[in-house]
C-alpha positions, 0 to 999 in steps of 0.5 A: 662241086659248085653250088650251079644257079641257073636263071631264065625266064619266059611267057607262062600261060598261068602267072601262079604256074611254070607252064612255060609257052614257048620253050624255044624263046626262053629267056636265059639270064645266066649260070651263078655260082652261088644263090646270092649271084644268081637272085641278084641277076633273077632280081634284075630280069624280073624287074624289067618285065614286072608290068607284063604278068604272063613273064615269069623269072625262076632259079634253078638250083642245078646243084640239086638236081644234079647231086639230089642226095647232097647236103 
């Protein structure tokens, strides 16, 4: 199975949190298929919004959530 990195960001209603506030407007960067890919496409997003404190980028390492027992 792929190592699947999901990256997507959007409005939070707390900078420190993931609360995101308008599910409907998230912003999905892409799916990589390794961490190293994916933080460089995350890198890239975030640096476009790093004056607006309220938009938060994440990685989401799909591959754990979907094989959680996995090494």
């Amino acid at each position: 199975m792929s190592k699947l990195h999901l990256v997507f960001g959007g409005r939070v209603s707390d900078p420190q949190g993931l609360d995101f506030v308008d599910l409907s407007n998230l912003d999905v960067v892409g799916l990589f298929p390794d961490y190293k890919s994916a933080e460089k496409a995350w890198r890239a997003a975030a640096q476009r919004t790093v004056d607006d404190a309220e938009m938060k980028y994440v990685v989401v390492h799909l591959h754990k959530l979907l094989q959680p027992d996995a090494a």
